[in-house]
C-alpha positions as CSV (number, residue, x, y, z in Angstrom):
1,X,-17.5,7.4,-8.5
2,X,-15.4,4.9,-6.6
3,X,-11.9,3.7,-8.4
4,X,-10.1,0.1,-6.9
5,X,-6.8,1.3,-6.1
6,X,-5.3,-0.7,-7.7
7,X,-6.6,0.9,-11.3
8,X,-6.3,4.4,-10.1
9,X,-3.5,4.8,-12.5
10,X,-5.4,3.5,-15.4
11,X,-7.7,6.0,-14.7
12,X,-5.5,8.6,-13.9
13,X,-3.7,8.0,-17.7
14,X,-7.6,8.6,-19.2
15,X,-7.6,12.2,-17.6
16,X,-8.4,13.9,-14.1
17,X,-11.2,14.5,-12.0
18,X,-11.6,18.0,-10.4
19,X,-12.0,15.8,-7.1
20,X,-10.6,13.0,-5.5
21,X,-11.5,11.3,-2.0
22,X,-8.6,8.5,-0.4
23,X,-9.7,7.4,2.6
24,X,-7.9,4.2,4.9
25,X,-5.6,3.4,7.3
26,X,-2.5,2.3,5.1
27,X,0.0,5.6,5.0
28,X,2.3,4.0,2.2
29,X,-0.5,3.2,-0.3
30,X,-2.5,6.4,0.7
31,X,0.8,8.6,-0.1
32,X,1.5,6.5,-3.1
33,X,-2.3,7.4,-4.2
34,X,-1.8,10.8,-3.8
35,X,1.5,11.3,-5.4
36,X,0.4,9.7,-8.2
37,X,-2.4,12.0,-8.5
38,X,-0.1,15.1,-7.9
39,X,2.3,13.8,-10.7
40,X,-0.6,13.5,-13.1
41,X,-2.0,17.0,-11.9
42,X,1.3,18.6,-12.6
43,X,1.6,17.1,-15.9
44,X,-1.6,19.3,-16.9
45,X,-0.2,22.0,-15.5
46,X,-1.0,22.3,-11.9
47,X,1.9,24.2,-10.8
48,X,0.3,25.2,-7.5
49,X,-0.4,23.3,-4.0
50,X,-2.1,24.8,-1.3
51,X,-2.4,22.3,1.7
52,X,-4.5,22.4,5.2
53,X,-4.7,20.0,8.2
54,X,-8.3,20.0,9.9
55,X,-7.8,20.0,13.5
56,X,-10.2,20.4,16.6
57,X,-13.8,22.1,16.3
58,X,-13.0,25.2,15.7
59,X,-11.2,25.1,12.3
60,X,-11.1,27.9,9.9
61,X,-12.9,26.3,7.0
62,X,-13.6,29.7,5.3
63,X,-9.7,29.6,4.4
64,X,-10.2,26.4,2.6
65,X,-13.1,27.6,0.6
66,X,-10.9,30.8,-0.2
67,X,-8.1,28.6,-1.1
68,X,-10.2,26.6,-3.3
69,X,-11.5,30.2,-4.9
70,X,-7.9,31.8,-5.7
71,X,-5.4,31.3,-7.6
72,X,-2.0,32.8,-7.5
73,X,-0.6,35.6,-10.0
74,X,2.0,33.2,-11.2
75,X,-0.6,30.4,-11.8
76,X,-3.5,29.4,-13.7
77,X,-3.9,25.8,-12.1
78,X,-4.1,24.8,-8.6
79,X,-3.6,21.4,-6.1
80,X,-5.6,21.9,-3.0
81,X,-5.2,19.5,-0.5
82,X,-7.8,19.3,3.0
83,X,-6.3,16.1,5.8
84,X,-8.7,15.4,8.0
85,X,-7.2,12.9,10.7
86,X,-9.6,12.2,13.0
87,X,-12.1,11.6,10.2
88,X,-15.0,14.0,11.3
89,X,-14.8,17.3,9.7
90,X,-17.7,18.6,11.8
91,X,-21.0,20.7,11.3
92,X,-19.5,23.5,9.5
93,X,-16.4,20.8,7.9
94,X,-19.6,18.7,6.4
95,X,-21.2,21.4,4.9
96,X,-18.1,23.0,3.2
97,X,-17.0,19.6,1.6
98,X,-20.7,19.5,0.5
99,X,-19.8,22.8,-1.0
100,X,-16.7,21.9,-2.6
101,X,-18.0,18.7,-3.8
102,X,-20.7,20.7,-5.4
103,X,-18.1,23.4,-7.4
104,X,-15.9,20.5,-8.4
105,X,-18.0,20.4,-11.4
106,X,-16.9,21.5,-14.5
107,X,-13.9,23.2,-12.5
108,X,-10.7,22.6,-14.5
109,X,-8.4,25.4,-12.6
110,X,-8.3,23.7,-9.2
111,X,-7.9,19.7,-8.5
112,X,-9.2,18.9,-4.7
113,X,-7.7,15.6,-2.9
114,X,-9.4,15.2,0.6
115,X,-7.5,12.8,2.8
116,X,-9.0,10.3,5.3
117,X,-8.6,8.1,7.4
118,X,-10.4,4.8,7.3
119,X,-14.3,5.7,7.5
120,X,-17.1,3.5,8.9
121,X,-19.9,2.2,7.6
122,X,-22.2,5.6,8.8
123,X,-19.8,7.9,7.6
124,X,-19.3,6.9,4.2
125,X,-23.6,7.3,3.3
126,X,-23.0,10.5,5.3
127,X,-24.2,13.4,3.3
128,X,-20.7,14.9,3.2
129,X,-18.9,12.0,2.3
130,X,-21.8,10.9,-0.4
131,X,-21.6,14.2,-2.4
132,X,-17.7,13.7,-2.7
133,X,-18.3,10.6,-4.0
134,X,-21.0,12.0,-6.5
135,X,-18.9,15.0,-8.0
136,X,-15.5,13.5,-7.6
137,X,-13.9,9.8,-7.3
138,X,-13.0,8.4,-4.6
139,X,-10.4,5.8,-3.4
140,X,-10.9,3.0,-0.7
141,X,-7.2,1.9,0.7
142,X,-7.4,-1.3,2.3
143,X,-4.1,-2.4,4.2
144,X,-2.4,-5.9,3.1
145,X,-3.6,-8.7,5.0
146,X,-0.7,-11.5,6.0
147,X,-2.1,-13.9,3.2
148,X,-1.3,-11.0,0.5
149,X,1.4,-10.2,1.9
150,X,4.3,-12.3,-0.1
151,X,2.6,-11.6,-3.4
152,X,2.3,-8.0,-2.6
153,X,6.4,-7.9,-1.7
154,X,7.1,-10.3,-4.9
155,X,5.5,-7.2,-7.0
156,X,6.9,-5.0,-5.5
157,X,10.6,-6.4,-6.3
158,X,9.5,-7.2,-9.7
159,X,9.6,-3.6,-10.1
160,X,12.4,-3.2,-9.8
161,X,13.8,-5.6,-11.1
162,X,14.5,-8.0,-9.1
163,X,12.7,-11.4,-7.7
164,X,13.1,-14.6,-5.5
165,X,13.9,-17.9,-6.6
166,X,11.7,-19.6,-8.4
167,X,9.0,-22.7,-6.4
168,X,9.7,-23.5,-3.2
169,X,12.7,-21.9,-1.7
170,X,11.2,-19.3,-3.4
171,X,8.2,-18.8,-1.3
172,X,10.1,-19.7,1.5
173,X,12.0,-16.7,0.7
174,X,9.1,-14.2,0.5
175,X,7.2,-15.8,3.7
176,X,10.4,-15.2,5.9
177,X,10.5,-12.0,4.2
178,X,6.6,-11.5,5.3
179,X,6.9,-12.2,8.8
180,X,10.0,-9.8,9.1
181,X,7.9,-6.7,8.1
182,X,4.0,-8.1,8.9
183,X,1.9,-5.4,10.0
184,X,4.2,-2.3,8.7
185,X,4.2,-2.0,5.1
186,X,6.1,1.2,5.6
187,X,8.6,-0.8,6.9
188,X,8.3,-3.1,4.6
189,X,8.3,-1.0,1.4
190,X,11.7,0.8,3.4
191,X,13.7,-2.8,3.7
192,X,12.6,-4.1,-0.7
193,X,14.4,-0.5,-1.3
194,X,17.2,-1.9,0.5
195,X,17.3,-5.0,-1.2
196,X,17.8,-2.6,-4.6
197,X,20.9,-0.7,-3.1
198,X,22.4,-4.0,-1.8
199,X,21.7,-6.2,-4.7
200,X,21.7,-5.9,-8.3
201,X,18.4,-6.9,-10.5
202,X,18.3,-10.4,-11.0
203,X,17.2,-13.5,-8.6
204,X,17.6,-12.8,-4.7
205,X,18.9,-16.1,-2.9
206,X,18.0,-16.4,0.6
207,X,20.5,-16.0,2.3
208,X,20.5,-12.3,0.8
209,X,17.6,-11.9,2.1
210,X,17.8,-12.9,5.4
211,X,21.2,-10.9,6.2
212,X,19.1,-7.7,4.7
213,X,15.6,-7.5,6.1
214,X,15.5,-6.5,9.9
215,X,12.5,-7.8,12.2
216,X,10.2,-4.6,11.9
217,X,7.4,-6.7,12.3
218,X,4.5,-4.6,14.0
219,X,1.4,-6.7,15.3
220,X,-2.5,-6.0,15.9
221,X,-4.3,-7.3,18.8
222,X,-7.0,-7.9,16.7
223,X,-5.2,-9.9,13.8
224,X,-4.2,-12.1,16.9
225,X,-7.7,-13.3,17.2
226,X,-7.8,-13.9,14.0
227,X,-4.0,-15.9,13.8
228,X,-5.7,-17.9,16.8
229,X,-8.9,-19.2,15.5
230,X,-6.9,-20.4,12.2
231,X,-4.8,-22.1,14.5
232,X,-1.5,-20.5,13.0
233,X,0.7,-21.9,16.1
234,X,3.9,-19.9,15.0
235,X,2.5,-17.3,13.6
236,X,0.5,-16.6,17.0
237,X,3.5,-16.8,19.3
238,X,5.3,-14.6,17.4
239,X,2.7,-12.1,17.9
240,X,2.3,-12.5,21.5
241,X,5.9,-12.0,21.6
242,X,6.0,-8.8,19.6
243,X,2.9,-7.7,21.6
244,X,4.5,-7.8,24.6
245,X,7.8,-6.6,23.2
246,X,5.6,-3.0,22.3
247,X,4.5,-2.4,25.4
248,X,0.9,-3.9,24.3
249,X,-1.3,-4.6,27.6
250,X,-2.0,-7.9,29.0
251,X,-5.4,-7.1,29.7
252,X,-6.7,-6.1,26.4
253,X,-5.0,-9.0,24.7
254,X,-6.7,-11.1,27.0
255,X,-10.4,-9.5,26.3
256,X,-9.7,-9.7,23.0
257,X,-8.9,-13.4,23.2
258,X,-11.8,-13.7,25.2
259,X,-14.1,-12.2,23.4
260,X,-14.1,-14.9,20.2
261,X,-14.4,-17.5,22.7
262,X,-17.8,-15.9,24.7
263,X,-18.7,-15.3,21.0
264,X,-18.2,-18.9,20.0
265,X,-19.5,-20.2,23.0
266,X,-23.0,-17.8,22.2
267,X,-23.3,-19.1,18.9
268,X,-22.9,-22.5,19.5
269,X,-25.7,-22.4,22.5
270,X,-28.2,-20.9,19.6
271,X,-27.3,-23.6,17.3
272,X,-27.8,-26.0,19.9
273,X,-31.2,-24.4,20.5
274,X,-32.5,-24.8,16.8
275,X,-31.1,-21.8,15.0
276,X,-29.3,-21.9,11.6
277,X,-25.6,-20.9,11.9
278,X,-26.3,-17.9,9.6
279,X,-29.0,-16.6,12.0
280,X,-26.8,-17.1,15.1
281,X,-23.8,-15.0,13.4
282,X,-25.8,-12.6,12.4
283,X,-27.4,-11.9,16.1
284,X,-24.2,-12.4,17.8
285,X,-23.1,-9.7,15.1
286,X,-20.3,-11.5,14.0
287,X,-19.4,-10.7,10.2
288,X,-16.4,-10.3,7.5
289,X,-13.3,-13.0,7.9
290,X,-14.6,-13.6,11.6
291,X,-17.7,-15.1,10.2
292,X,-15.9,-17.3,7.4
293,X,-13.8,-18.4,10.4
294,X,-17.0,-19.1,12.8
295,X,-18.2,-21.1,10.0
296,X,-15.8,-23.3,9.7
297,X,-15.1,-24.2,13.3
298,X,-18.5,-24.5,14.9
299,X,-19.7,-27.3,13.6
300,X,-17.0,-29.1,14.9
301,X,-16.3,-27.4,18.0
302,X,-17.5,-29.6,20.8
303,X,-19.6,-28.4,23.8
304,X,-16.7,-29.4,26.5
305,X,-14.4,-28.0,24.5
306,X,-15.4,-24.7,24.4
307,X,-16.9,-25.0,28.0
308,X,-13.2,-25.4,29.1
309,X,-11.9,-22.5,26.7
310,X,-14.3,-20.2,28.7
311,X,-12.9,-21.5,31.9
312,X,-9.8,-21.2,30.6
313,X,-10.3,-17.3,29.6
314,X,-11.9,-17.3,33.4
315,X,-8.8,-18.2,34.8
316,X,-6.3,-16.3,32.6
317,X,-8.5,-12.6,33.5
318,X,-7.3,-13.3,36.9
319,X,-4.0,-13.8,36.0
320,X,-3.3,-10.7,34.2
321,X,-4.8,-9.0,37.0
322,X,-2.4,-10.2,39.5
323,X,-4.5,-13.2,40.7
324,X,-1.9,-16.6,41.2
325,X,-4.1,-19.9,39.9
326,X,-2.5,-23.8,40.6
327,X,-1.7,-25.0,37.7
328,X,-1.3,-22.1,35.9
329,X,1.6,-19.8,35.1
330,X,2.0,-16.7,37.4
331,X,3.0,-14.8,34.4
332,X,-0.2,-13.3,32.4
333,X,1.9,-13.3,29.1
334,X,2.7,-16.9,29.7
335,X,-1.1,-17.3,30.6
336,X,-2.3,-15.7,27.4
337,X,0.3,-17.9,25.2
338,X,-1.6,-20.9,27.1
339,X,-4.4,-19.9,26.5
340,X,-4.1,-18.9,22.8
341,X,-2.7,-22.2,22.7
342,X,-6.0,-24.0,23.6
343,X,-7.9,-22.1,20.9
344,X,-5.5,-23.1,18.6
345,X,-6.1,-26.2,18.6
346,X,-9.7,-25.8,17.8
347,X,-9.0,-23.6,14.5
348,X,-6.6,-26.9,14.0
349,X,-9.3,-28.8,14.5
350,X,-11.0,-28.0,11.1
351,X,-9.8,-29.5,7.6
352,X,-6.1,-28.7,7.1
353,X,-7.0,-27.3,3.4
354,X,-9.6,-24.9,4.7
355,X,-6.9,-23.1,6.3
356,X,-4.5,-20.4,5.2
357,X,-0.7,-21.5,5.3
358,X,1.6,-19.5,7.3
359,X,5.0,-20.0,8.5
């Protein structure tokens, strides 16, 4: 049984499951998921919690499948919690959740939550992972992407009780606010509580704002490629600069750049050879917001262009590598800001109201 996050406390108010699954990449929702499902638990008298971190092949699991056996003298009800971080419980981990899954039926004395990290496609029609999600529900947590972002931070003031002003200053507000914390909703969820020791409930003016939030922006290599190709100007130098701030490496900002533009560059070349744009995306396995994106930029992204973007991306390798070109900055991050740049301007190249609006 899968459950949206966010309805897991609708369902949680109809009753429990003897098992629960949360699997993803987002810490704050995935702790917020599970203490909501403790809270419920201990309102039906779970007073016990056992908990146990799989780590390395040689894990005990016999000591989870005892825990999940025994209760305590002082107890009738039990929480038992299995993390497994690196997502791959093994030979022996697979068939004990199998196991587990399997006695969560009908079991009303212990309530299992088996934390993951975010699981791909082969894992989750696993045989493991498919019988937790037969006897039990389980819970897909997805991070916020930038474009949910504001909304997600205007909820989350709402309750408690406070909110931005209203129209545009408003959502200038709330987008300042979203690039201070993008890519660390930890963070983020850490500076809206500060808001509600600073401030009383009511409307938030801007300037409030801006004197409380700090810049704990935290940036993904690969949410650059996708900044680039919708031809985000600010948003992308902002990344590059927190990129390099962290430490990031030149070189696998460059391949990542590079990579959307060889994969442009091979989908165009099949187009121009016949082939629907569906088929070409589809060989040059390119899918999910990358495709969208594709979609909208190759039929107007010219030949030359992206002949001189690969060029470009030719050049900058050698850069980052040490190599000094004419023309060309000798520093690689100023290389790759030139060259993200370039590709800019062909996601700017598409219809202005295809394209999400970021500051």
């Amino acid at each position: 049984m899968q459950i949206p996050l966010n309805q897991l406390g609708a369902h949680l108010h109809k009753g429990l499951r003897s098992l629960y699954t949360l699997h993803g990449d987002e810490p704050l929702l995935q702790q917020e998921a599970q203490d909501a499902i403790r809270a419920a638990a201990r309102a039906q008298g779970y007073t016990e919690r056992s908990s146990h971190t799989v780590a390395g092949a040689h894990f005990d699991w016999s000591a989870v499948l005892a825990a999940g056996g025994s209760l305590s003298l002082f107890a009738d009800k039990q929480i038992l919690e299995i993390r497994i971080p690196s997502g791959k419980p093994g030979k022996d981990g697979a068939s004990a959740l199998q196991q587990i899954a399997a006695q969560a039926d009908g079991n009303d004395s212990t309530l299992t939550i088996v934390l993951l990290p975010r699981l791909d496609k082969a894992t989750r029609t696993g045989a493991w992972f498919s019988a937790l999600e037969a006897h039990g529900a389980t819970v897909q947590i997805d991070p916020v992407e930038r474009a949910a972002l504001p909304q997600w931070i205007a909820q989350r003031l709402a309750a408690q009780g406070q909110r931005v002003a209203p129209g545009e200053e408003g959502q200038r507000t709330l987008q300042f606010f979203a690039d201070r914390v993008e890519g660390n909703l930890l963070a983020a969820h850490q500076e809206i509580q500060k808001l509600a020791l600073l401030h009383p409930p009511g409307e938030l003016a801007w300037e409030q704002v801006e004197a409380a939030v700090l810049n704990v922006a935290r940036y993904d290599v690969f949410k650059l490629s996708e900044a680039v190709l919708c031809g985000q100007v600010a948003r992308v130098q902002r990344m590059l600069d927190g990129l390099q701030a962290e430490g990031e490496a030149e070189v696998l900002v460059h391949w990542a750049l590079a990579e959307d533009i060889r994969a442009l560059k091979r989908v165009k070349d099949a187009m121009n050879a016949g082939k629907p744009l569906p088929m070409a995306l589809r060989e040059n396995r390119i899918w999910g917001a990358k495709e969208r994106l594709y979609e909208r930029l190759l039929p107007q992204a010219g030949d030359a262009q992206l002949a001189r973007l690969v060029h470009s991306a030719h050049v900058v390798d050698g850069i980052v590598k040490g190599l000094k070109v004419p023309d060309w900055p000798t520093s690689g991050w100023q290389a790759l800001s030139r060259l993200a740049l370039q590709m800019c301007r062909l996601g700017q190249s598409a219809a202005p109201a295809a394209r999400p609006q970021f500051r």
